[in-house]
LOZAPA-536237 format. One record per residue: x, y, z of N, C-alpha, C in turn; residue in one letter. Coordinates in steps of 0.05 Angstrom, whole numbers, plus 5000, padded with zeros to 4 digits. Example, Ala and Ser with C-alpha at 12.3 -4.5 7.8 and 13.67 -1.06 7.14 Angstrom:
2
526448865156524649105156526449345156A/525749555142527349795143525850015157S/
END
This chain:
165
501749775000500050005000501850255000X/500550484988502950694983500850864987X/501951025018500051285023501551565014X/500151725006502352005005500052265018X/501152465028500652725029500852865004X/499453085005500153314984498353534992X/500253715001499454055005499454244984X/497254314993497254584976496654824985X/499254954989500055264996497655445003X/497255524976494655784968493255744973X/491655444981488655504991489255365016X/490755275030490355145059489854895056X/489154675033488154455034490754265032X/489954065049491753835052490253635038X/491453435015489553185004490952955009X/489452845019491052455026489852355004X/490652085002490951924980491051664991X/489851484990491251205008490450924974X/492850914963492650704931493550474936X/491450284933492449994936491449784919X/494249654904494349444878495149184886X/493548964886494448804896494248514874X/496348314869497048144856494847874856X/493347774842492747574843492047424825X/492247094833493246914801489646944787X/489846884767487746814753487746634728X/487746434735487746134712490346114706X/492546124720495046014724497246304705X/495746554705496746834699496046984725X/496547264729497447344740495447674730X/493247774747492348004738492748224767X/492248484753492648714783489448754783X/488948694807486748904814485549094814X/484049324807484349514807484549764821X/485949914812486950104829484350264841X/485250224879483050384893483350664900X/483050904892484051064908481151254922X/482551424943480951474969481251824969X/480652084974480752254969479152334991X/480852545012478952595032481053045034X/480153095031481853395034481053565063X/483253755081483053875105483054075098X/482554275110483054535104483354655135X/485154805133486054935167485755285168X/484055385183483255645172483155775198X/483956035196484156295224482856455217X/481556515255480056805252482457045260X/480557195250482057525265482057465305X/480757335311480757425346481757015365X/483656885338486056715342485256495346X/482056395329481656085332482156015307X/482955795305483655595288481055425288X/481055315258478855085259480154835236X/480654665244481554435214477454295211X/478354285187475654265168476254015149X/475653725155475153555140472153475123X/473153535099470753495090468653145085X/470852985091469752775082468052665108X/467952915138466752765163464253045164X/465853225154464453515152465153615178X/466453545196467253595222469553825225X/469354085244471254245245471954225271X/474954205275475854235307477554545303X/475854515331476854835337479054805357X/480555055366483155005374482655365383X/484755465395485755735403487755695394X/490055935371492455865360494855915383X/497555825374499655835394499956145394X/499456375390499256615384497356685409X/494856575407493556745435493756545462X/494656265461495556125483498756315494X/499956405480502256545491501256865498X/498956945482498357215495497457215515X/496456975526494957005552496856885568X/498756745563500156675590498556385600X/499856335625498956085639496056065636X/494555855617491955855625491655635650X/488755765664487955685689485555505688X/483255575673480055515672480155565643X/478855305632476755365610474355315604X/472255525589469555395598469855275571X/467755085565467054935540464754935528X/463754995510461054945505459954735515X/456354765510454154475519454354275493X/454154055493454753885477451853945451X/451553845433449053925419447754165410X/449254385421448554655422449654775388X/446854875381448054955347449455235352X/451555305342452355585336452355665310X/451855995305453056225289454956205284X/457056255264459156405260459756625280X/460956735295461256855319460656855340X/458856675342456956645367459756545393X/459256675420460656555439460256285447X/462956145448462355875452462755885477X/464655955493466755915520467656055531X/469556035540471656245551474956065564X/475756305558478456155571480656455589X/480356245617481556495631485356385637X/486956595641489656535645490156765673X/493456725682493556865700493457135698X/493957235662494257475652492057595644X/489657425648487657685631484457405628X/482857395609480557225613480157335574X/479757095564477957135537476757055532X/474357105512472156955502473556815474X/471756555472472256445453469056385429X/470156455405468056545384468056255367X/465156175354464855975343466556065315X/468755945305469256035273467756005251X/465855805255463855645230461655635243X/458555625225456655555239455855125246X/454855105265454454815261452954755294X/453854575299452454415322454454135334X/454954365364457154245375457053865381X/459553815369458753385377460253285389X/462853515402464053395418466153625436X/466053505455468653805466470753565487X/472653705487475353675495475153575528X/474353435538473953395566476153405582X/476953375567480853355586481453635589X/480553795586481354125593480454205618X/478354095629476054105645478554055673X/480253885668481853785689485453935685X/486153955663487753985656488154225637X/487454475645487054715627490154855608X/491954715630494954715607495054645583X/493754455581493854365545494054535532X/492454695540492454975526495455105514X/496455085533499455265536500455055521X/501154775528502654615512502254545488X/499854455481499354325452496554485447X/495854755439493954915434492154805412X/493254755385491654605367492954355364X/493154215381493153855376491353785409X/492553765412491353635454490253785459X/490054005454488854265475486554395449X/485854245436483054295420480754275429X/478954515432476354565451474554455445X/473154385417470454195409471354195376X/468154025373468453935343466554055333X/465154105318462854275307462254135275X/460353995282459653865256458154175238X/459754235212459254475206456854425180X/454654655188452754795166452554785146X/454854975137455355175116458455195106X/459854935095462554985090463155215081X/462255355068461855545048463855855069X/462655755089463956075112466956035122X/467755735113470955815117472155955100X/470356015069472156215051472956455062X/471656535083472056825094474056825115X/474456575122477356575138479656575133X/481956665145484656675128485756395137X/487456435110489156225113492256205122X/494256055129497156135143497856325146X/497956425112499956645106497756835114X/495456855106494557085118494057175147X/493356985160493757015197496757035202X/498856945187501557115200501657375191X/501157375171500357835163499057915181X/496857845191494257885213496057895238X/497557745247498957755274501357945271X/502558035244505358225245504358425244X/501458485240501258795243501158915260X/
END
C-alpha cells in the first residue's frame, strides 16, 4: 500500500490519497486488481480574534483549537469553559471562555454548526492549552452547516500578516 500527502500552499488544503494494487493469480496468469483510490481533503483556517478550525470534508467535522499566538498572549491558562454538547452555533456566536493568570477571553464559534464533541480533558487539565493549543488542547468539534463560511477565513499566510501587524 502506498500512502502520500500533498499540500497545497494557496488554499490551505491538505489531500491524502491512500492507493492499493494487489497481485492475484487468475487461471495460472497473474492479473492487478484495480486500482483503489480514496480522496478525503483538510482545510486549516484562522479567525482575526485567534481560533483555528481544521475542516475535514469527508466527516464535515471542524475542530476548533485557540492558536499558539493567543495561548502565549494569555500566559498560563487556568480555567476553561466549554460549550454544551448539541448546542448549534452562528459564526461568531460565543462558545466559552478561557481564563489565564494574565487576563480572561472569550472564545467565538469560527463556523456555523452544532457542537458533537468538546475536549473533556481541559475540564481537568487547562494547560493543554499552553502546551499543545491546536493538537491536545483542541476545545470541540462542530459538525459544520455551511462549508461555504470558511472562505471568509484566512489562511497561514494570511493570519501571519494578521498577527505582524
Amino acid at each position: 500500500m502506498l500512502s502520500f500527502t500533498r499540500h497545497i500552499a494557496r488554499s490551505g488544503l491538505s489531500l491524502r490519497a491512500s492507493l492499493r494494487c494487489r497481485k492475484r493469480s487468475f487461471c495460472g496468469g497473474v492479473y492487478h486488481a484495480p486500482l483503489i483510490i480514496s480522496c478525503t481533503s483538510t482545510a486549516k483556517k484562522y479567525t482575526e480574534d485567534h481560533e483555528t478550525v481544521v475542516f475535514d470534508d469527508s466527516t464535515g467535522i471542524g475542530i476548533v483549537s485557540i492558536t499558539d499566538y493567543a495561548q502565549s498572549s494569555l500566559g498560563d491558562v487556568v480555567f476553561v469553559e466549554l460549550p454544551a454538547l448539541e448546542t448549534k452555533v452562528t459564526k461568531g456566536d460565543q462558545i466559552g471562555a478561557v481564563e489565564s493568570v494574565k487576563a480572561a477571553s472569550d472564545i467565538y464559534a469560527p463556523i456555523s454548526g452544532t457542537i458533537r464533541e468538546i475536549n473533556e480533558n481541559l475540564n481537568d487539565q487547562p494547560g493543554l492549552l499552553n502546551k499543545s493549543p491546536e493538537d491536545e488542547g483542541w476545545l470541540c468539534k462542530i459538525e459544520v452547516s455551511d462549508p461555504a463560511e470558511l472562505d471568509s477565513l484566512m489562511d497561514e499566510a494570511g493570519y501571519k500578516t494578521h498577527c505582524d501587524s
